[in-house]
C-alpha positions as CSV (number, residue, x, y, z in Angstrom):
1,X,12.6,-13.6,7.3
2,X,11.9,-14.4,11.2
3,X,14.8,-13.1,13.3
4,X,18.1,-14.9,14.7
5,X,17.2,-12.6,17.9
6,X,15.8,-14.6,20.7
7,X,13.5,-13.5,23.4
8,X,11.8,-15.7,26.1
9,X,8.8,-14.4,27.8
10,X,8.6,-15.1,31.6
11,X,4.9,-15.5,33.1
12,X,4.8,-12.0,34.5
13,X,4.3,-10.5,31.2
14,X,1.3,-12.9,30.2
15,X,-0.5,-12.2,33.3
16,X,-2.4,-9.2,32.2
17,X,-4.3,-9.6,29.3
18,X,-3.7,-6.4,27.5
19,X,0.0,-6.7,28.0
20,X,0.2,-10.4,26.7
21,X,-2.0,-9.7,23.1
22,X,0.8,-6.4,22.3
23,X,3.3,-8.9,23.0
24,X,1.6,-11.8,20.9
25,X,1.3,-8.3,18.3
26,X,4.9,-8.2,18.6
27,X,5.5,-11.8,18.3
28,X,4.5,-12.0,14.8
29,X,6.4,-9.2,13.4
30,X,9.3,-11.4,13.0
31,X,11.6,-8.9,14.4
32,X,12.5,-11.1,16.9
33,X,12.0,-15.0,17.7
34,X,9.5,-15.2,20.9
35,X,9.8,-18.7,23.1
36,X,8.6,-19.2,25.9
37,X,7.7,-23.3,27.9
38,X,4.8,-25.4,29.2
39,X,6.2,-24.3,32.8
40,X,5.9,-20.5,32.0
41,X,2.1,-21.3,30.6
42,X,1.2,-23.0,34.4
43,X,2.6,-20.5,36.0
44,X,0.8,-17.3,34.8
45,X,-2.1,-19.4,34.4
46,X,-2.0,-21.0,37.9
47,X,-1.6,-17.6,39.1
48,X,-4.2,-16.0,37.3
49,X,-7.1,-18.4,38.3
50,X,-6.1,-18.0,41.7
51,X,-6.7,-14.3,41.8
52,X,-9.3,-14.1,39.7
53,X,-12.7,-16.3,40.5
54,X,-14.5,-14.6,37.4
55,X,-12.3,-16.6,35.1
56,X,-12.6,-20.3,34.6
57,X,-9.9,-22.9,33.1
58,X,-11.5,-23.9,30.4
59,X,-11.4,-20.3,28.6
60,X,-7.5,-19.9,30.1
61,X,-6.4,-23.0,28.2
62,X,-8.4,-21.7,25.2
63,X,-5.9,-18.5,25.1
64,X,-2.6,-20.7,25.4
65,X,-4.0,-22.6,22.5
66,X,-3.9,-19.7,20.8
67,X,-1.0,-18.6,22.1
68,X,1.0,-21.4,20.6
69,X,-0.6,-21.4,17.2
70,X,-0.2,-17.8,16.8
71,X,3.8,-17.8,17.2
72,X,6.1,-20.3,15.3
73,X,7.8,-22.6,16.9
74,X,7.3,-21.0,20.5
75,X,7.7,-23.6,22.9
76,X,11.2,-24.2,24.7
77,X,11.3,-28.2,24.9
78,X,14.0,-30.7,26.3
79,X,15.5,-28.1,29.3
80,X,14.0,-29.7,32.2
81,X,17.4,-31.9,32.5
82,X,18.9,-28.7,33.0
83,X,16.9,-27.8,36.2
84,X,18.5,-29.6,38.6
85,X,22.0,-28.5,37.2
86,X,21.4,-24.4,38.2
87,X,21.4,-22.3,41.3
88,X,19.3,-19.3,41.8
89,X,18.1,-17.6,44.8
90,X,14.9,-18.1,43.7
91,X,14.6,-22.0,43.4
92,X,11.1,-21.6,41.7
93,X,12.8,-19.5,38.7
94,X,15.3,-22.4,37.7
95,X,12.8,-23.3,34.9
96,X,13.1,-20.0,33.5
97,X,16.8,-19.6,33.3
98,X,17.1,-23.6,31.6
99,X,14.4,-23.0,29.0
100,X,16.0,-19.6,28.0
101,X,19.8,-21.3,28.1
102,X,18.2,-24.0,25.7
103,X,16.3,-21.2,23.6
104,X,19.5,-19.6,22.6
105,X,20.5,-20.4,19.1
106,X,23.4,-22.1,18.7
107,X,25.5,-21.1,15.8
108,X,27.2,-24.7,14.8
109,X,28.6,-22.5,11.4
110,X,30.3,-20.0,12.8
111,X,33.6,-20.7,11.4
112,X,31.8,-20.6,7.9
113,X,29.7,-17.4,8.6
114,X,33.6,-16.1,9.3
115,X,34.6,-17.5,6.3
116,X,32.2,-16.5,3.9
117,X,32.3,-12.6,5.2
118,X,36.0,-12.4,5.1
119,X,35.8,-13.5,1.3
120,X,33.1,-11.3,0.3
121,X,35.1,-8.8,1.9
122,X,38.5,-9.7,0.1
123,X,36.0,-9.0,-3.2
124,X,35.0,-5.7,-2.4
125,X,39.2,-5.1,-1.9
126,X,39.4,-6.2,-5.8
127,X,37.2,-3.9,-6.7
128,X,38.7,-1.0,-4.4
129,X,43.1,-2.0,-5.5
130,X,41.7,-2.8,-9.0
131,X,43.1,-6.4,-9.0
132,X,41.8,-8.3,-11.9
133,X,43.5,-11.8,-10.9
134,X,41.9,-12.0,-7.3
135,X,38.4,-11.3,-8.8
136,X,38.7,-13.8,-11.1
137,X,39.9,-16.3,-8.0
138,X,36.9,-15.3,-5.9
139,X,34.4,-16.6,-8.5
140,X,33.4,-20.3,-9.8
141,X,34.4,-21.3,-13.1
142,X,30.6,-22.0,-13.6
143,X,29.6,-18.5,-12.1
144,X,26.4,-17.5,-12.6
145,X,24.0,-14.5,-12.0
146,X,23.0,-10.5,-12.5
147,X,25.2,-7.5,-11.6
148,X,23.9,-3.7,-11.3
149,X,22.3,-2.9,-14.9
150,X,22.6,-6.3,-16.6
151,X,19.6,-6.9,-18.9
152,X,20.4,-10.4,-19.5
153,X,21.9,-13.1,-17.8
154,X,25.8,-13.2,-16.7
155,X,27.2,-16.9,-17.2
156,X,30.6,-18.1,-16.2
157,X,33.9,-16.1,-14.5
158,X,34.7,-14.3,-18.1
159,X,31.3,-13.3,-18.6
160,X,31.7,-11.4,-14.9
161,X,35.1,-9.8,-15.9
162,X,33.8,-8.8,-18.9
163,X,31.3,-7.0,-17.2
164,X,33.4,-6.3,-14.2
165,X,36.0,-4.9,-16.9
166,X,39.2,-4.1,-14.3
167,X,41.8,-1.2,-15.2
168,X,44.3,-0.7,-13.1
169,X,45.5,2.6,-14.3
170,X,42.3,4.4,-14.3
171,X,41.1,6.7,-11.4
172,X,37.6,6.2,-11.3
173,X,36.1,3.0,-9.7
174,X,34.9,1.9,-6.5
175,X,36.6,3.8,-3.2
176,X,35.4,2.5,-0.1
177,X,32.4,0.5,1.2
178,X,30.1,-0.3,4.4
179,X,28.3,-3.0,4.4
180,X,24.5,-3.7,6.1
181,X,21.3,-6.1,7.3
182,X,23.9,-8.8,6.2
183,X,22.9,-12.0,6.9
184,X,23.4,-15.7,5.5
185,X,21.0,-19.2,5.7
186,X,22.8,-22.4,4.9
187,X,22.0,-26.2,3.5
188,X,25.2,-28.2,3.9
189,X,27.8,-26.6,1.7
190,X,26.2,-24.0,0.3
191,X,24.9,-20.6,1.5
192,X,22.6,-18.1,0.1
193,X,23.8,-14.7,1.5
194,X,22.1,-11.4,1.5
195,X,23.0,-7.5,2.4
196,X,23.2,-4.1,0.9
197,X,26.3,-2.4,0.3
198,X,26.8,1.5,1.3
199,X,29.3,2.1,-2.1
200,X,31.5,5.0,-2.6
201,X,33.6,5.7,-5.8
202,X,34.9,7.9,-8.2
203,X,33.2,8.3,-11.8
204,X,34.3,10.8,-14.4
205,X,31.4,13.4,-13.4
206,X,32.6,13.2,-9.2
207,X,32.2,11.1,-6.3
208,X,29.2,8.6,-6.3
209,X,27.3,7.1,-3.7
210,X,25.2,4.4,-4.2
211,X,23.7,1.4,-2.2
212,X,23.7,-2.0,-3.9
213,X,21.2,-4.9,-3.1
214,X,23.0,-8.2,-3.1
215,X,22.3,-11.8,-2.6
216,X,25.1,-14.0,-3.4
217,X,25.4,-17.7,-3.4
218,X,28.4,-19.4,-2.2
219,X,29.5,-23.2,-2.4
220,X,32.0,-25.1,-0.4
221,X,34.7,-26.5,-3.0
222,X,37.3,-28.5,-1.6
223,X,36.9,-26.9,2.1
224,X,36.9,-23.8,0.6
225,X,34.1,-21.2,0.1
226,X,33.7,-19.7,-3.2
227,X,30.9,-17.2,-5.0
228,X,28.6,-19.5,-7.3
229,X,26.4,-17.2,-8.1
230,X,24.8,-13.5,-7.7
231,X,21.6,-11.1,-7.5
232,X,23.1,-7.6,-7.6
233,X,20.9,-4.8,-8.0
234,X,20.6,-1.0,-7.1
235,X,19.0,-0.6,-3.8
236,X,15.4,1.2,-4.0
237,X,16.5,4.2,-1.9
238,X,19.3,4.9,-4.5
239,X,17.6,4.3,-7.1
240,X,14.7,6.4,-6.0
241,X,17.5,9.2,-5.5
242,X,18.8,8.5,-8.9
243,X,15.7,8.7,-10.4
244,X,14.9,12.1,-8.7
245,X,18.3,14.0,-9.6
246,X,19.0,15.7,-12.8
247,X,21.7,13.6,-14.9
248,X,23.9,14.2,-17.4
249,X,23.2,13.6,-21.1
250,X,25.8,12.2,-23.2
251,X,26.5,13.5,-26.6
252,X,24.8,10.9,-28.5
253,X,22.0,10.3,-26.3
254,X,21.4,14.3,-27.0
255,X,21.4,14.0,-30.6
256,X,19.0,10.8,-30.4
257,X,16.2,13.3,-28.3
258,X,16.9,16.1,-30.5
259,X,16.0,14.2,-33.7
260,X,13.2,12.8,-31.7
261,X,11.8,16.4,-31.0
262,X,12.2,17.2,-34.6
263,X,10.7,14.0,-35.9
264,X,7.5,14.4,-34.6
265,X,7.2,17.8,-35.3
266,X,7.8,17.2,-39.2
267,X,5.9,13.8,-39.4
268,X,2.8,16.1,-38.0
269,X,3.1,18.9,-41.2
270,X,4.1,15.8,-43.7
271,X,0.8,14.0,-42.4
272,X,3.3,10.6,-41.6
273,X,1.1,8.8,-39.9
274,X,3.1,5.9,-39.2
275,X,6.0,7.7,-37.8
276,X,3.4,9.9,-35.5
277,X,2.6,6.7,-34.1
278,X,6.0,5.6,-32.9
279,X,6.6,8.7,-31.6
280,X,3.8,10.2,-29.7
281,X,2.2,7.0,-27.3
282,X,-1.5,6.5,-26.7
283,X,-1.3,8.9,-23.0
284,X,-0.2,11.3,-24.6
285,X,-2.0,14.7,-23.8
286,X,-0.7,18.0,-25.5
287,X,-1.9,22.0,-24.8
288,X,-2.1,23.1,-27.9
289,X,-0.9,27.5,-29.1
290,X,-4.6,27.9,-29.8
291,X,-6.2,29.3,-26.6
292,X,-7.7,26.3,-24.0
293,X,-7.2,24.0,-27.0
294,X,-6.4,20.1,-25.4
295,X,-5.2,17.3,-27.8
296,X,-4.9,14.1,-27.2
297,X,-3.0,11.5,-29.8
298,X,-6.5,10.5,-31.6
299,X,-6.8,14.3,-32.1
300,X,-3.6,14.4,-33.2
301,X,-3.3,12.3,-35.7
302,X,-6.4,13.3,-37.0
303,X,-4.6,17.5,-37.2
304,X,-2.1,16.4,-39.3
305,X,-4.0,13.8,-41.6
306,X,-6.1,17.1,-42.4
307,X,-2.9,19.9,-42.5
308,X,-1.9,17.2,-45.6
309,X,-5.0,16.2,-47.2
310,X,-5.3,20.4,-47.4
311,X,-2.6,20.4,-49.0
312,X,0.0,21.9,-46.4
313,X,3.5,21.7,-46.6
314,X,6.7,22.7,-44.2
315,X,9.1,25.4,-45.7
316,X,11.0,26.0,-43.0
317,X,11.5,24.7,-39.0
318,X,13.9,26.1,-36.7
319,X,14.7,26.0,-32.6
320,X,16.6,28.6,-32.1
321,X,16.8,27.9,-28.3
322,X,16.7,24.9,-26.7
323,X,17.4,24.1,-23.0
324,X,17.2,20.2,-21.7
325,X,16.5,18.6,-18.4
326,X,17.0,14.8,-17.8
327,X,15.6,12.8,-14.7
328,X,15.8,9.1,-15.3
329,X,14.4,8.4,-18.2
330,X,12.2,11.2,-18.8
331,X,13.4,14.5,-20.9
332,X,12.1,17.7,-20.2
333,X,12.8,19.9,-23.0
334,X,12.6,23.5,-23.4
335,X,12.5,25.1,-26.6
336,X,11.9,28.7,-29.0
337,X,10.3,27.5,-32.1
338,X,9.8,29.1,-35.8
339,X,8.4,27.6,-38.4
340,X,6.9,28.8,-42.1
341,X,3.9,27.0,-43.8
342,X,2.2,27.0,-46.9
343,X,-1.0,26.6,-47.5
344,X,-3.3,27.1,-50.6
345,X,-0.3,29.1,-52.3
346,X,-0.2,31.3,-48.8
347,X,2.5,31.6,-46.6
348,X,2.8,32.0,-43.1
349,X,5.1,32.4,-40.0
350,X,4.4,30.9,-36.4
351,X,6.7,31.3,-33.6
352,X,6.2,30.8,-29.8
353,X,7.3,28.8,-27.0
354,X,7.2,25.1,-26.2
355,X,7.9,22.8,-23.2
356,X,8.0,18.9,-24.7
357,X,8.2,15.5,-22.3
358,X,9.8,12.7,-23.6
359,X,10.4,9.1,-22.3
360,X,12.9,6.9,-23.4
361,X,11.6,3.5,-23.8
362,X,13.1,0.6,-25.6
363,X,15.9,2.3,-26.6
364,X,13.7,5.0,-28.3
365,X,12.5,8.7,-27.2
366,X,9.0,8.7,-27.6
367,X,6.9,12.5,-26.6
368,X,3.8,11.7,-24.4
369,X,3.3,15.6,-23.8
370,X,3.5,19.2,-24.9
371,X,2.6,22.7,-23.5
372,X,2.9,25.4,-26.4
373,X,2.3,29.3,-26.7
374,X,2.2,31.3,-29.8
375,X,4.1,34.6,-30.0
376,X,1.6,37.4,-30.7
């Protein structure tokens, strides 16, 4: 997006060569909108060939050229009526001052940039006093759009209370907010407005802070502005931190992982194929108890297939210590193990120590990776 923030370049500053390519550098970082007028180019060029005979014209007119096709929409036009109208001690600079008075933008939408911010504001309030009836004002009938974690798309103003489920007598939702890099484009009566949200509130495991990406689009309805639409997402650097910080597990999601963990260990003794499959993916890379032995899931498979066509069965599996680390949507997990096998009417008794990753994906806790030690 090219800047709102004007800046006019006198001739002074494209005098020098090195001084004029940083700026035309500059110029087309879009932090800022650079203008500048066919006078300014005579000037500093005038000037130029006059103190220095090694130059000619015809290479000075080949840098404005490029000058102009290098920056968009450069070139101050239509100020020279206002020349006549200014005083300046320097009579030669009047130029100057009219191309940059006609090179600031003119914001004819004011009133609705007001407009539109106060009722983005008045939305965040909802949130903040918990009022269900102005959050349901604030939105179209026909709203439509994603909020923060929606999979799928959010259609009409019930679909975003539903989701936006408001109650009043609980303590945890949003407390304050901050907003930033907000800005707004328009085409007649309707806006497409973006900025990110510094959020803090209250959840059930402390205070949170987050930073939410938005882009909202609003429509004028009977003189009136009103959200039509929305793109809300987590902002990269909080979900960056998110994904970095241990989280909680809930109960169920716990028991999910742990059957997971002893899934795949029991599909691997019963030979189950099919179920090995679902649960360890094709990266997968394991260290095996055996000293410097490395697995991979085609060796894998190929373990247990043999353990069963040998005739091997499981008597008895056990974990009697198990710690758990969660970071997005990856599982660390820590674990004693003990198990009993039987082989060829032979049994025997393996424990040791094992450190398992697992990645929730689609729903499901699949184990790309182990690290295990035998207990001599």
């Amino acid at each position: 997006m090219i800047s709102t923030f004007t800046v006019l370049f006198d001739a002074n500053v494209f005098y020098g060569s090195r001084l004029r390519s940083l700026l035309m550098e500059l110029a087309q970082t879009g932090l800022f909108r650079a203008r500048w007028s066919e006078d300014i180019h005579r000037e500093w060029m005038t000037n130029l060939l006059a103190n220095r005979k090694d130059l000619n014209k015809e290479a000075i007119d080949r840098t404005r050229k490029c000058m102009d096709a290098a920056v968009l929409d450069c070139l101050v036009t239509g100020y020279e009526p206002l020349i006549q109208a200014l005083t300046l001690p320097d009579g030669n600079d009047r130029h100057v001052l009219a191309a940059a008075i006609t090179a600031a933008p003119q914001d004819d939408r004011k009133a609705d940039r007001e407009a539109i911010r106060a009722h983005i504001d008045s939305i965040f309030q909802a949130f903040i006093k918990k009022d269900a009836a102005k959050l349901r004002e604030t939105h179209a009938k026909n709203w439509l759009g994603y909020l923060e974690g929606s999979r799928t798309m959010i259609k009409g103003v019930d679909g975003y209370m539903d989701w936006n489920y408001v109650d009043p007598s609980s303590p945890y939702g949003m407390k304050s907010y901050k907003m930033r890099e907000f800005d707004m484009i328009f085409k007649g009566d309707a806006a497409f407005v973006c900025f990110v949200s510094d959020i803090e509130s209250n959840t059930p495991n402390g205070p949170l802070q987050r930073a939410l990406r938005i882009c909202d689009f609003y429509t004028k309805d009977n003189g009136h502005w009103i959200q039509s639409g929305s793109d809300t997402g987590l902002h990269q650097d909080s979900l960056e931190q998110q994904l970095g910080a241990p989280r909680p597990l809930p109960d169920q999601m716990k028991k999910r992982l742990l059957e997971a963990r002893e899934a795949v260990w029991r599909a691997y003794f019963a030979g189950d194929r099919a179920a090995l499959e679902k649960l360890i993916p094709a990266e997968t890379v394991a260290i095996e108890a055996a000293d410097n032995v490395w697995s991979n899931r085609q060796t894998i498979l190929d373990g247990a297939e043999q353990f069963a066509k040998g005739g091997g069965k499981l008597i008895k599996l056990e974990f009697p210590k198990t710690e758990i680390q969660v970071y997005g949507l990856t599982a660390v997990v820590y674990s004693n193990y003990a198990y009993e096998l039987e082989t060829g009417g032979q049994r025997m008794n393996k424990a040791g120590r094992v450190t398992e990753v697992f990645v929730l994906r689609n729903g499901q806790w699949v184990n790309p990776g182990w690290h295990m030690d035998e207990m001599k």
